[in-house]
N, C-alpha and C positions, 0 to 999 in steps of 0.2 A: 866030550864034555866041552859045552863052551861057556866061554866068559863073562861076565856078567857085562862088559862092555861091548862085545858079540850080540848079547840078548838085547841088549838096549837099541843097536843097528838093527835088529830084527823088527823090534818093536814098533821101533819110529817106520821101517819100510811097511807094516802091518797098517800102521791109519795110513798113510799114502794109498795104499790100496783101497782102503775104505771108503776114503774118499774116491776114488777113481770109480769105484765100484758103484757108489750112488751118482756121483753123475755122468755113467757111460748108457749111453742110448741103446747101443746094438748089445741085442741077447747073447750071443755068442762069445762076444768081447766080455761081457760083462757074469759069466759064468765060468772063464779062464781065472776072470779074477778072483772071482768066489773061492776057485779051485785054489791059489794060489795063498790067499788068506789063511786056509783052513791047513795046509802043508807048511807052511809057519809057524801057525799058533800050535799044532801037532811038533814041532819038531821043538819048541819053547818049553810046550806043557812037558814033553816027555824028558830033558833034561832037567828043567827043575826039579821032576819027581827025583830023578836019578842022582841029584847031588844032595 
């Protein structure tokens, strides 16, 4: 379970990404990111459901 001040650190690392993601040129780079967003937002959704 994490904290709601853990999820917040998530959250804020989540637009960083976002941002990174839309302005990274290279395909490869920019589908790590993808990957990494979506193993976040996965890991956020599934504790909120669970508390």
């Amino acid at each position: 379970m994490i904290s709601n001040y853990e999820a917040q650190i998530f959250l804020k690392e989540i637009g960083r990404l976002i941002d990174d993601y839309y302005r990274c040129k290279e395909l490869r780079v920019k589908n790590e990111i993808g990957l990494e967003i979506q193993l976040l937002t996965q890991l956020i959704s599934s504790e909120l459901i669970s508390n």
